[in-house]
N, C-alpha and C positions, 0 to 999 in steps of 0.2 A: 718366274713364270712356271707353268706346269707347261709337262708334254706328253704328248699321249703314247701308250703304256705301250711295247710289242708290237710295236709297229715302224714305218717307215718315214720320217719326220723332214720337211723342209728347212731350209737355211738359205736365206737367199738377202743380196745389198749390192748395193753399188761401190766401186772401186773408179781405178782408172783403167785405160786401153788394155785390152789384153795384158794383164797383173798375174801374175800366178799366189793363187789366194789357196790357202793351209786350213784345217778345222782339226784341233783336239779335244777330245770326248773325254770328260771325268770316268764315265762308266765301261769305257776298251781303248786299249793301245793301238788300237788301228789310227794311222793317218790319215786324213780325207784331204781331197786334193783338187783342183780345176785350175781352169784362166776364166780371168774374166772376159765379156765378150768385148766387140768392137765400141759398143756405147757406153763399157764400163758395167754393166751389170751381170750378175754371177749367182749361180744357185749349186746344191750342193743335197742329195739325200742322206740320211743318216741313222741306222737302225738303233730304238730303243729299248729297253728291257724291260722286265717286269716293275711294275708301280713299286716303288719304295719312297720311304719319309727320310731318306738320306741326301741332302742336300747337295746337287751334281755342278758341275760347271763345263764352261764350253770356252775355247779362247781359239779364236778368229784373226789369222792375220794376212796380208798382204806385203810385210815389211817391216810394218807397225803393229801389234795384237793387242785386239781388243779384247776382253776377257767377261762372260757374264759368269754371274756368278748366283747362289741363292737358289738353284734351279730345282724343282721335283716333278720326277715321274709318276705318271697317273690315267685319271681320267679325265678328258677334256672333251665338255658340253658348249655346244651354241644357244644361248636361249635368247630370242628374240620374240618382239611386237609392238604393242602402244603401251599407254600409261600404268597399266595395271601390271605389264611385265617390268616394268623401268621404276616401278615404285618402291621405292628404299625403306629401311628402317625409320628415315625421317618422316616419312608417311606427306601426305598432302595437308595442305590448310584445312582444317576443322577435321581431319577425315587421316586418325592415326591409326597406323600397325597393331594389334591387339600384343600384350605381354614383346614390345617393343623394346623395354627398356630393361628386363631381366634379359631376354636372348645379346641384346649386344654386350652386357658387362659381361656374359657367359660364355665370348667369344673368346679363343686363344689358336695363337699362329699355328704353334704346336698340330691344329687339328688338318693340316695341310689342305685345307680347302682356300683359296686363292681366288680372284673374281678380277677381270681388266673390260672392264665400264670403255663401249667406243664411243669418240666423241660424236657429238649428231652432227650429223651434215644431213644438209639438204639444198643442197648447188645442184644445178644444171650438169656443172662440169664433171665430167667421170674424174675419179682418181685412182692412183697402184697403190698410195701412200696412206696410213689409217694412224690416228692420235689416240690417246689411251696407255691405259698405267695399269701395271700389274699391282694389286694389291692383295695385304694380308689380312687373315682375320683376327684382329683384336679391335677390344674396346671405341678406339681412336678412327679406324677404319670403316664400323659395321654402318654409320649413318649414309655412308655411299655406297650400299651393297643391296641388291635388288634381292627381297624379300624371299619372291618363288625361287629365283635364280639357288641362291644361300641354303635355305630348307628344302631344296633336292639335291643340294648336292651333302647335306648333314643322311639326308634319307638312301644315299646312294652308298655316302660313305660307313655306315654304320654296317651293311653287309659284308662290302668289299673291303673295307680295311685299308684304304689307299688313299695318295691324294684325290684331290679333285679340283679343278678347272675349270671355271664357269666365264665363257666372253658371251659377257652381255651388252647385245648389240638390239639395243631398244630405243621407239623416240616415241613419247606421248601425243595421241590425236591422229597418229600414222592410218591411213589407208592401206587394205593389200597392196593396194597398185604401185604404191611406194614403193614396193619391194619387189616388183615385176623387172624385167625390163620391157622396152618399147616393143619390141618383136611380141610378144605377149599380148600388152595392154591394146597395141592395135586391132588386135581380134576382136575386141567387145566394142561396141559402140555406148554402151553407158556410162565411161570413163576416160573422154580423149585425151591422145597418150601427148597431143599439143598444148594443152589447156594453158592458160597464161595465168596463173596463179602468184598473187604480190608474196612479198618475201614477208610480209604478217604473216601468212597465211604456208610457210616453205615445207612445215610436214606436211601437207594435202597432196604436194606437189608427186604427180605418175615418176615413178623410174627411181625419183633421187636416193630413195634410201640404200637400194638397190646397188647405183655406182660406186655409193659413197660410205656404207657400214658394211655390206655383205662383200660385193666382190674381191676387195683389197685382201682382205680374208681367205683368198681361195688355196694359199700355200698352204696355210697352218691345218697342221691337221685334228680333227675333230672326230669324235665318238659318235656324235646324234646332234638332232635339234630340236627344241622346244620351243612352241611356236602359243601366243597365249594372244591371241591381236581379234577383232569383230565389230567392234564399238565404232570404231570409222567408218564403217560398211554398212551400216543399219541404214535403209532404205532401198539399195542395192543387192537386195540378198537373190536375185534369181541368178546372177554370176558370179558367185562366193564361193559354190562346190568348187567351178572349174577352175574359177583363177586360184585355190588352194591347191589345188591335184598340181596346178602350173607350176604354182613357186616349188612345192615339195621338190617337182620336177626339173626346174629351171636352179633350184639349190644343187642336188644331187650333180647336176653335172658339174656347176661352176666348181664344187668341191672333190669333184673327179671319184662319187662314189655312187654307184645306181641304188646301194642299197642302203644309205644313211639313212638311219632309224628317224620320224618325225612322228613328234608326238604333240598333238594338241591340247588346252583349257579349254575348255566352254565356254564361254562368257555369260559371267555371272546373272541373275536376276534382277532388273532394274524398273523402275515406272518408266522408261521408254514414252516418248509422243504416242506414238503406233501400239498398236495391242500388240500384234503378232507379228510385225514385222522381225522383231527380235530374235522373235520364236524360230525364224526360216530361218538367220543367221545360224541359230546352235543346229537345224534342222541339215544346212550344209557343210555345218562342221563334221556333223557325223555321216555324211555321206561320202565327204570328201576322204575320211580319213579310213571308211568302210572299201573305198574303190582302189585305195592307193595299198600296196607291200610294205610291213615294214612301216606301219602304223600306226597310232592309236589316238582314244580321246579315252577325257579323263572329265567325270560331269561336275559340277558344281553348283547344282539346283537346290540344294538344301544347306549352302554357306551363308545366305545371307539374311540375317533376322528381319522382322517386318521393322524395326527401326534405324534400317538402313534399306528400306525400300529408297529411298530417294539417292544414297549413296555410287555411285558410278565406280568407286574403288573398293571394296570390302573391306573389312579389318581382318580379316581368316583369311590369310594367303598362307600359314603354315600346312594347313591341311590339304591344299593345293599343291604344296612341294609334296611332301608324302605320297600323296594321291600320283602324283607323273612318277616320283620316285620307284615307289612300288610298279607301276606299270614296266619303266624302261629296267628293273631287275627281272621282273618275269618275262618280256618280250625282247627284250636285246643282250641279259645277260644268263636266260636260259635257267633262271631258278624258279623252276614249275611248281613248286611250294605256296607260293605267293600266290594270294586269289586277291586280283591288283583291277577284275575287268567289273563295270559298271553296268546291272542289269538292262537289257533295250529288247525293243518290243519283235518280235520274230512274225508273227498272224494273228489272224483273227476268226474265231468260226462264230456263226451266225444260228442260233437253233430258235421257237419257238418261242421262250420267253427268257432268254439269255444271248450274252454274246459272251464267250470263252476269247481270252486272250493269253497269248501265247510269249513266252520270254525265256532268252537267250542269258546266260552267266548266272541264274543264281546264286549257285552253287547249294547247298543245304535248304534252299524254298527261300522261298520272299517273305517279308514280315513288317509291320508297321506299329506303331504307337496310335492307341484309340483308332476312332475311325478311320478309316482310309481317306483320303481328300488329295481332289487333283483331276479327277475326271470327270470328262464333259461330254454330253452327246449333242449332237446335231440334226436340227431337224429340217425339213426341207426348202425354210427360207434361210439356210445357211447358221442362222443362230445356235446357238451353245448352253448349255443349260446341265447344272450339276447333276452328277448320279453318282446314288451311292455302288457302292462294291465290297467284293471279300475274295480272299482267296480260297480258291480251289481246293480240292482233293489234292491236287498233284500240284504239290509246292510251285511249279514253277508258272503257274494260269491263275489268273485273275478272272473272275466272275462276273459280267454287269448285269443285274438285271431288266428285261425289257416293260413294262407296264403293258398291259394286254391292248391290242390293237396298234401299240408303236410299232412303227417301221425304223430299220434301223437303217440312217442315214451316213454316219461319219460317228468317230469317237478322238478324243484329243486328250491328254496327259499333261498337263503344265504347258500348255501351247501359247503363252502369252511374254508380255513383255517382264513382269512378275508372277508369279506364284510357285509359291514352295510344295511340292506335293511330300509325301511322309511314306513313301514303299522305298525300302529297299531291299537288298538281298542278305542272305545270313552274315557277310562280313560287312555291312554297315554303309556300304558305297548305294547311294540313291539310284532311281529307276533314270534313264534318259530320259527326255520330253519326248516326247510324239504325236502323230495324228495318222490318221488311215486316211484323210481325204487330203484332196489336191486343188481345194478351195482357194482361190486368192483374198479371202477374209483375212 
C-alpha cells in the first residue's frame, strides 16, 4: 500500500474483548499501544514522514503479529465516478485507450505509483468493511489500472519525486446520488432517495455507492479527490451544482477534513439526445466547483476528434490526467509556476456594433488556429446562429461583431451536447463552454 506522506495515518481491526493490541513502525522505535474495545474492535493513530521509495513495514499484534510488509510513503489520491473514471488500460469494446499498449509495457514497480481498485457495491446495506487489492505498476498489472487515476498520478509524480497512491473508487453508469447519502438526496425531489430500482439496474440505485465504496474509506487517509462522474446526470442538470457542492461537502466531513482539495473533469463532448442539456451539466460543473474552497475543474472540450463524436468514453484520457495533475500541483501543492487554469468567460459589454467579452486565466492572451469557431448568438426566438470573432487589442477579450440593427440577445461558446470550439489561452488549455443567457433551450 502507500500512506500518506507527514501526516497522521489510521490503523484500525478487529481483535477480541478488550486485547491489549501493539503496532511497530519500520520508520521509528516508538511503540504504539491500545485495548481493544468491548465488541473487539480497535484503532490506533500513527505519525508518518516524508514520502520516500524505501519500502517500510508495520507488524500488528495482539498476541499473535501480523506483519505487512511492501509498504511506501507518499501521496495518496481518491479518484472517483462512472465509467470514463473506472476505464482501464483495457479500454471498452470497440472504444480503446489511445498508445494503450506502449504506456503499459513502459510500466515498472520501481516508479512507486500503486493503485487499489474498490470492489462495486451497490447493496442497500451499509457496510465498515471494503474489498480491494493494492496493486503495483508493471506490465501484468496496468490492464486494471484506471487510465486518469495512472496519468495523474505519473503527472503528480514527475514534480514531487515520491510515491503515489491512487484508490480508485469508481462504478460505471453511476448517478451523483449514488454517492449522496439519503439525508442529501431527500432534498431534491427529482431523484427519490426510495426509488425501488432492480439489481439490473444497482449502479442507478441513490445512496449505495456512497455506503458501500466511499464511506468504509473514512479512516484511510487521503491527500484530495478527483471527482470525473455527469454522464448519469444528463437530463437532471438543474440539481447537479448543488448535489456536487453536497458530495464535495458530505465527503470532507466523512474524511474528517473541511479542506480536502476536489477537483473535477468536465465531461467530455458527446452527440447527446438533448443539444444542451449536456452543456448545463459542464455549466454546473463549473459553478459548483466555482462556489466551493479548495477547488477546481479541468475542461476537456477540445479532447475529442469529430470521429469519436458518437464515443461516450474518449481515447485521450492521458491528457486529462496531466490536465488535474498540473492543477492539484498549482492549487494543492503550492507550485505557482504552473499555469494549470483553463480560460472561462468573466463579462460581457455591449457597444454599438460589438460585444467585448471578457476572460479570466489567460495568462499571455488567448489564441486559436485559423478562424475562430464555437460562438453563437441568439436571437429573440431563442435560436442560435454562428458568428464570426477575433480577438481583441487586449489579449485577454474577444470581439463579436454585431451586424447593424441587431440586438444583442444572448451569446454561447460550445453550449451544446458536441462541439469543439479552437480558443484557448497561451498555454494550450481550451476556453470553458459558456452562455450569458438563462434560457432553458
Amino acid at each position: 500500500m502507500v500512506l500518506q506522506q507527514k501526516s497522521v495515518v489510521k490503523l484500525w481491526g478487529t481483535s477480541t474483548t478488550k486485547k491489549p493490541i501493539s503496532v511497530r513502525v519500520s520508520w521509528t522505535n516508538t511503540l504504539f499501544s491500545c485495548a481493544s474495545k468491548a465488541d473487539g474492535t480497535w484503532e490506533l493513530s500513527i505519525f508518518t514522514p516524508k514520502g520516500t521509495f524505501e519500502k517500510q513495514s508495520i507488524t500488528i499484534s495482539d498476541g499473535l503479529p501480523l506483519t505487512l510488509t511492501n509498504i511506501l510513503i507518499g501521496e495518496v489520491w481518491l479518484c472517483s465516478g462512472q465509467s470514463n473514471m473506472a476505464m482501464t488500460y483495457s479500454g471498452y469494446r470497440n472504444q480503446p485507450i489511445a498508445n494503450a499498449k506502449e504506456e503499459m509495457e513502459s510500466a515498472t514497480e520501481e516508479s512507486g505509483i500503486r493503485m487499489f481498485n474498490v470492489d462495486k457495491t451497490a447493496s442497500y446495506t451499509p457496510t465498515n468493511a471494503i474489498k480491494g487489492k493494492w496493486l503495483l505498476s508493471n506490465p501484468k498489472n496496468m490492464p486494471a489500472f484506471s487510465v486518469v487515476g495512472y496519468t495523474y498520478a505519473q503527472q503528480l509524480q514527475k514534480t514531487l519525486n515520491c510515491p503515489v497512491g491512487i484508490i480508485n473508487s469508481s462504478y460505471g453508469g453511476s448517478t451523483v446520488e449514488g454517492w449522496l447519502n439519503q439525508t442529501i438526496v431527500q432534498k431534491f425531489a427529482d431523484y427519490p432517495a426510495t426509488a425501488n430500482i432492480p439489481d439490473s439496474l444497482s449502479q442507478l440505485r441513490p445512496c449505495v455507492m456512497f455506503q458501500g465504496m466511499i464511506r468504509p474509506l473514512r479512516n484511510y487517509q487521503i491527500k484530495g479527490i478527483v471527482w470525473y462522474q455527469g454522464e448519469g446526470n444528463v437530463g437532471r442538470s438543474s440539481t447537479y451544482a448543488q448535489k456536487l457542492q453536497d458530495l464535495a461537502y458530505l465527503w470532507r466531513f466523512t474524511f474528517d477534513n473541511p479542506e480536502l482539495p476536489f477537483y473535477v473533469v468536465e465531461i467530455a463532448p458527446y452527440l447527446y439526445e438533448s443539444v444542451s442539456e449536456p452543456a448545463k451539466i459542464r455549466e454546473a460543473q463549473y459553478i459548483a466547483t466555482h462556489k466551493l474552497a479548495h477547488a477546481g475543474i479541468v475542461s476537456t472540450n477540445d479532447l475529442v476528434p469529430e470521429n469519436e463524436t458518437n464515443c461516450i468514453h474518449p481515447s485521450n484520457k492521458r491528457t486529462i490526467g496531466e490536465r488535474i495533475g498540473n492543477l492539484s500541483l498549482l492549487e494543492t501543492y503550492d507550485y505557482d509556476t504552473i499555469q494549470a487554469q483553463s480560460p472561462s468567460f468573466n463579462r460581457h459589454e455591449i457597444h454599438n456594433d460589438s460585444v467585448i467579452l471578457f476572460f479570466e486565466n489567460t495568462y499571455e492572451g488567448l489564441q486559436h488556429d485559423g478562424a475562430i469557431i464555437g460562438f453563437e448568438l441568439g436571437d429573440s426566438l431563442h435560436e442560435f446562429h454562428p458568428v464570426s470573432a477575433k480577438i481583441g487589442t487586449e489579449k485577454n477579450t474577444i470581439i463579436i461583431p454585431l451586424n447593424t440593427g441587431t440586438t444583442f440577445h444572448a451569446l454561447r461558446y460550445c453550449f451544446k451536447n458536441y462541439q469543439v470550439g479552437n480558443v484557448k489561452n497561451s498555454v494550450g488549455l481550451p476556453l470553458i463552454p459558456f452562455r450569458t443567457d438563462l434560457w432553458n433551450e
